[in-house]
C-alpha positions as CSV (number, residue, x, y, z in Angstrom):
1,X,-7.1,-8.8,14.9
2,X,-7.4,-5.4,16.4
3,X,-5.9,-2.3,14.4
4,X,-4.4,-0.3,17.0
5,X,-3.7,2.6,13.7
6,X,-0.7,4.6,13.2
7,X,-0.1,8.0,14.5
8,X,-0.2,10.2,12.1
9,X,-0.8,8.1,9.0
10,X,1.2,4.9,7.1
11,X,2.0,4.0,3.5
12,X,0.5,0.4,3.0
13,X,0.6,-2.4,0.4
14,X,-2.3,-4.9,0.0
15,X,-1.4,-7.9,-2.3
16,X,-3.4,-10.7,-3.9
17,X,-3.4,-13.7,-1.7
18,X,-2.0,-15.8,-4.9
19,X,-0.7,-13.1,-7.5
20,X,1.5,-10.4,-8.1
21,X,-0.6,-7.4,-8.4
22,X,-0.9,-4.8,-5.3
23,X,-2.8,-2.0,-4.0
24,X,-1.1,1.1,-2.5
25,X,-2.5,3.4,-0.7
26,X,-2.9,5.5,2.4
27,X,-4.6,5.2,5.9
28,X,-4.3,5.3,9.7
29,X,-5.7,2.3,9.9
30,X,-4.7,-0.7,7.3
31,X,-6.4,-3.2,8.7
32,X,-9.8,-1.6,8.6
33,X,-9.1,-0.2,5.2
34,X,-7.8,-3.7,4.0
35,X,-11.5,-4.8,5.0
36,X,-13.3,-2.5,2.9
37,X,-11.4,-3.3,0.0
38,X,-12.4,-7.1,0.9
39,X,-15.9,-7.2,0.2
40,X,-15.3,-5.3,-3.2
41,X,-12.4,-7.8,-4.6
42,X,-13.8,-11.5,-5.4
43,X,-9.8,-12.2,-4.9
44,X,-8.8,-12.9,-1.3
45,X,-6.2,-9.8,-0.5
46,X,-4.0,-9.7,2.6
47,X,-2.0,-6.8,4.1
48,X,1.5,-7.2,3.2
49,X,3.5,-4.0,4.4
50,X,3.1,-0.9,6.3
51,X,5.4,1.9,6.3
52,X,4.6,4.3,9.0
53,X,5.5,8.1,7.5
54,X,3.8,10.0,10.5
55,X,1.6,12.6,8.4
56,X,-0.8,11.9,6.3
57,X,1.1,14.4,3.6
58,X,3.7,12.3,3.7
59,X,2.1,9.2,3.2
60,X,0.2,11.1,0.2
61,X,3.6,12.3,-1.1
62,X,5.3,8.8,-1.6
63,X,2.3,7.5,-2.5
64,X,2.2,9.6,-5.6
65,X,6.3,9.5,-5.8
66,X,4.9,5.3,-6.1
67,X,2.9,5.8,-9.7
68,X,5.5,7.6,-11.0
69,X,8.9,6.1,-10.0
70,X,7.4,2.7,-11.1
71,X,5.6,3.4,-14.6
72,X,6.7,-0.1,-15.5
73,X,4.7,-1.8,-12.9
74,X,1.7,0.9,-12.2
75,X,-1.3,0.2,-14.3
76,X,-3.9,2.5,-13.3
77,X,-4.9,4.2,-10.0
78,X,-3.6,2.5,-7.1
79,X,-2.9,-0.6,-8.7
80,X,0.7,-2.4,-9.5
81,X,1.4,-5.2,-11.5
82,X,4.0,-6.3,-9.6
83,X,4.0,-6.0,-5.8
84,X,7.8,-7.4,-5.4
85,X,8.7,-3.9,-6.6
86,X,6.7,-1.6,-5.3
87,X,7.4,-3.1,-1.8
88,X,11.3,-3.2,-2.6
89,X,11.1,0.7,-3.7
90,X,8.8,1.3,-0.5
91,X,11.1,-0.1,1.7
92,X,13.8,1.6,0.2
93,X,11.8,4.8,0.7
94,X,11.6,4.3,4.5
95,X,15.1,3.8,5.1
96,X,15.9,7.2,3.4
């Protein structure tokens, strides 16, 4: 599959093929970034949502409004422990 990018930059999620815990994180291209973080995970992960934010200081900022909006589910660096949420909250982000 081709990854044609996003202008400017995207908020994405990248879950656990079976499993609740996520990655979020920041790119222009998810599907390229989705394969790096493939051959360092011995879990199969799959690209689950992509919010297009149109800067990449956007995408930083709710990135960072992520960890600490959701203490309950962030564990440590870019990691949740339950992607349900996080992708609720994103989404919930975008439509503001």
């Amino acid at each position: 599959m081709a990854d044609s990018g996003f202008p400017g930059c995207c908020v994405y999620v990248v879950r656990e093929q079976r499993g609740k815990w996520a990655k979020v994180g920041t790119s222009a291209a998810p599907l390229a970034r989705i394969t790096s973080l493939q051959s360092g995970n011995p879990r199969r992960l799959r690209l689950s949502l992509v919010v297009a934010t149109g800067s990449k200081r956007r995408a930083l900022e709710i990135e960072s409004m992520a960890k600490a909006e959701l203490p309950g589910v962030h564990d440590r660096g870019d990691w949740f422990t339950d992607g349900d949420e996080l992708e609720r909250w994103l989404r919930g982000v975008a439509r503001d």
